[in-house]
N, C-alpha and C positions, 0 to 999 in steps of 0.2 A: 190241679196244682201238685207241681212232684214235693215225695214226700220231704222233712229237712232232716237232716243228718245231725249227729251230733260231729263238730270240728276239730280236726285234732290239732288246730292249728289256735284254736280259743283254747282247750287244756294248755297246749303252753305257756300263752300267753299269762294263763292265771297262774301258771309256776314260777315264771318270768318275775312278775307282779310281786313273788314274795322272797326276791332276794335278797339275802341279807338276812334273816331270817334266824333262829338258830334251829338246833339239831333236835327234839324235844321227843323222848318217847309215849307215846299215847296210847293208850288202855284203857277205854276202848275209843276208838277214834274218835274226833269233834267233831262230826259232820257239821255243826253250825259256826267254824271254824272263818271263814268266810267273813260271818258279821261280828262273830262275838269274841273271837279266841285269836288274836293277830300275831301272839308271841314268838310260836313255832311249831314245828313236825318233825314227825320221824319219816323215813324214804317211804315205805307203803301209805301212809297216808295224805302225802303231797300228792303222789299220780293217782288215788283215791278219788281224792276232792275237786284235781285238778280234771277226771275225768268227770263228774258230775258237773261241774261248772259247765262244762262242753256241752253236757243233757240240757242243766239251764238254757242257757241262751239257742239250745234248738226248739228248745219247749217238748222236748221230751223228759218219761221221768227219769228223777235223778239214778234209779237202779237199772237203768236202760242197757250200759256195758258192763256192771258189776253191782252183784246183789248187794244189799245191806249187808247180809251175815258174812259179806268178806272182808278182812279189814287186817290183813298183812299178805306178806312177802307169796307163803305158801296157799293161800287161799287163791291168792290173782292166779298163781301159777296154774292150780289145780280148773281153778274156772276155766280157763283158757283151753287146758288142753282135753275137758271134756267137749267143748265147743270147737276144737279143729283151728283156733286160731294162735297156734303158737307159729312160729317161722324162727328160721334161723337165726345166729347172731350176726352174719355180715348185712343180712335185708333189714337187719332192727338197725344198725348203722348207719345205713345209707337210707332212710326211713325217716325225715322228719315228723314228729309226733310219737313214733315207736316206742312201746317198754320196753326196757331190757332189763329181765330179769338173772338171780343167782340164788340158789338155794334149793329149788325144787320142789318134790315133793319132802325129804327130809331135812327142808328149812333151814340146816347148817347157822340154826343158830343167831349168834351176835353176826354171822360169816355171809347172811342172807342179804338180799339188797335190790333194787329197784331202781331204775332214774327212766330217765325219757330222754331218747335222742331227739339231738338236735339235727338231726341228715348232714352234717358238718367236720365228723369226727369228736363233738364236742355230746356233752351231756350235761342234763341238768336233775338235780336233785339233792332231796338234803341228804348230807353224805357221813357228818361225823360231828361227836358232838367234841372228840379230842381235838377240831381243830381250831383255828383261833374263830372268835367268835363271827369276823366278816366272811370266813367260807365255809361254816356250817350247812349253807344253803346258798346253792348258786350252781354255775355254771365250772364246767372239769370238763380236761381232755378223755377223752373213751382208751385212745391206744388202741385202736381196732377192737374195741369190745375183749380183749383179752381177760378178763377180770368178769365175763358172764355165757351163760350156761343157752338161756334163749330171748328168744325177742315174743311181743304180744303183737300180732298187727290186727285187727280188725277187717273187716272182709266189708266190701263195698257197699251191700247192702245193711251194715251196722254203723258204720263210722266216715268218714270223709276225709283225706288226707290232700290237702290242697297238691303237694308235691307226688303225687301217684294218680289221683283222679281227675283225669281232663274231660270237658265233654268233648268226644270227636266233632270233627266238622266235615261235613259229605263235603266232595271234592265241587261234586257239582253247584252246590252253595256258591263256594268260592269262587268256580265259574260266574255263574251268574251276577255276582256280586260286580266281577271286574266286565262283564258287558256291560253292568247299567254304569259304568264308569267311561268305558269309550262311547258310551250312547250318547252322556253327557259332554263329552267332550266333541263329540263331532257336532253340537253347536257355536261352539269356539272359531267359528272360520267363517269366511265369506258365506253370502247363500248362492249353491251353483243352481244351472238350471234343472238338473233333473232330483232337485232339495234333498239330495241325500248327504250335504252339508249343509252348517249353516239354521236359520231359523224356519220354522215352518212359515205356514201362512195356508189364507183358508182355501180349502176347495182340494190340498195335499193329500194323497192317500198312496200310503208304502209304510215300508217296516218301523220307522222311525215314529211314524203318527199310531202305529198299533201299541208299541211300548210305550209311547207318551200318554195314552189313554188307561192301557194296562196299570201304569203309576198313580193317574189320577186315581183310579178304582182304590188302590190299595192304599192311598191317602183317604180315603173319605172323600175326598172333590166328586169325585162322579159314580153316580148310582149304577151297578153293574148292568141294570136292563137296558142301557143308553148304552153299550159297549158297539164299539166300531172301529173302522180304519181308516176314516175320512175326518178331516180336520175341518169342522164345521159344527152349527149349533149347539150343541151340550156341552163339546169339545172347548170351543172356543170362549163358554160362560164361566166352564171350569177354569179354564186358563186365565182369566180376567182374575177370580178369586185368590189364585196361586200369587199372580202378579201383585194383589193389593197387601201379600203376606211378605214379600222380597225384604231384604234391609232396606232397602232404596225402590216404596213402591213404582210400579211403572204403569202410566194407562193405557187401555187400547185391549186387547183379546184377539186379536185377529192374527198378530204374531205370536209366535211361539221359539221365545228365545233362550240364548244361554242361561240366562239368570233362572226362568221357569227349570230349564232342566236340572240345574244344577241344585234348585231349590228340594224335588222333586226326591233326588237321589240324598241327598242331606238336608231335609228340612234344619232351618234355625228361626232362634223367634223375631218378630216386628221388630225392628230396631227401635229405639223408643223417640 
C-alpha cells in the first residue's frame, strides 16, 4: 500500500475553514487550536496548524513537515532551508498550497509574514489585526508575490500538492484501455461469417474469444488454468454467469453478445 502523504490541499482547506477569523498574536502557539481555541491566529500559526491538520487526516505525526519547536515566521523559514525546500517566489504563486514567506532569517519583525497560496494569484492568511475585523483572516490578492522574499514547497516524497502531482499513465495503458473498447464494440453489429463481428457463439476460435476469455480471467469468471481461445465449455459457463449479472439478465451461454462484452469492459451492478 503506497505510503499517504500529507495534502496540501486539506492545509487549506482548514485555513479556508477559519475565515473570518481575527488577527490574534500567540505566544506560544495553540496547537489545540483546532478543538478548543476558535477565536483567532496570527499568520505563522495558521500555516502551523493548517500544516499539521494535513499530518492528521494522512495519519502521519503532526511534527511530520514542521517540528514543535517551530512556531513563527523565522523558524519555518530556517526549517526549510536547512532541508533544501525553499523555491522561489514566482513557483510559491503559481503553487497551490505553497508558503510564502517574508522576513528571513532576521525576522524583520512586525514586517515578517507568512500566507499560503492559493495557485490563483490570490493568498490566504491572517494578515492584520489593523484591519476591520471581517479581513483579519481571509483570502487577499498576492500581486505577484511582490510583498515576499520565498516560497516553502515540499518535495514529493514529504507532502502532496494535488496541482503538481499527477500519477503518470503509461501510454500503453491508454492503448489497451481503448482496444478493450473497439473489442466491445465490434459486437455492436451483425454476426459475419468469419465472427470477427458481431456475437460469438460456440466452437469460435480467433482473437476476439482469446480477449473475451482473457476478461473473464481478470473478472474472477474464469479460473486461469481453463485459459484458451476456443469458445466452448468453461468459456461458455463463464459467459452464462456474466449474462445472469446484465441489467437485463439474458439466458443461454452459448452466445456471446454485446451485452456480455460491454458488461465485461464496464461491469455495473444487477439491476434490482
Amino acid at each position: 500500500m503506497p505510503d499517504v502523504l500529507p495534502n496540501m490541499e486539506d492545509a487549506l482547506a482548514w485555513e479556508v475553514a477559519q475565515d473570518g477569523d481575527l488577527y490574534i498574536i500567540r505566544r506560544p502557539i495553540s496547537f489545540d487550536h483546532a478543538y478548543n481555541d476558535p477565536q483567532g491566529e496570527d499568520c505563522s500559526e495558521l500555516q502551523l496548524l493548517a500544516c499539521r491538520q494535513a499530518c492528521i487526516l494522512a495519519g502521519k505525526p503532526q511534527d511530520w513537515l514542521f517540528p514543535y519547536d517551530v512556531s513563527n515566521t523565522v523558524g519555518m523559514y530556517l526549517h526549510a532551508q536547512a532541508r533544501g525546500w525553499l523555491a522561489s517566489v514566482p513557483a510559491g504563486v503559481a503553487l497551490r498550497g505553497a508558503i510564502m514567506l517574508k522576513g528571513r532569517a532576521g525576522g524583520a519583525g512586525a514586517a515578517g509574514h507568512t500566507a499560503m497560496s492559493g495557485g490563483n494569484g490570490q493568498q490566504f492568511a491572517a494578515h492584520s489585526s489593523h484591519l476591520p475585523a471581517s479581513q483579519q483572516v481571509g483570502w487577499a490578492p498576492m500581486y505577484g508575490g511582490s510583498d515576499y522574499q520565498d516560497s516553502i514547497i515540499f518535495p514529493p516524497d514529504i507532502a502532496f500538492y494535488p496541482t503538481r502531482d499527477t500519477i503518470p499513465v503509461d501510454p500503453k495503458v491508454l492503448q489497451w484501455l481503448a482496444s478493450l473498447e473497439e473489442w466491445a464494440a465490434s459486437f455492436d453489429h451483425p454476426r459475419t461469417k468469419d465472427g470477427k463481428y458481431g456475437y460469438l457463439r460456440q466452437g469460435d476460435t480467433n482473437h476476439r474469444v482469446t480477449v473475451l476469455v482473457n476478461m473473464l480471467i481478470l473478472r474472477g469468471l474464469l479460473d486461469p488454468s481453463k485459459k484458451t481461445n476456443t469458445y466452448n465449455g468453461n468459456v461458455v459457463r463463464s459467459v452464462r454467469n456474466v449474462q445472469h449479472s446484465l441489467p437485463t439478465p439474458v439466458k443461454g451461454g452459448r452466445r456471446a453478445g454485446a451485452g456480455v462484452a460491454h458488461w465485461l469492459v464496464n461491469p455495473s451492478p444487477k439491476a434490482a
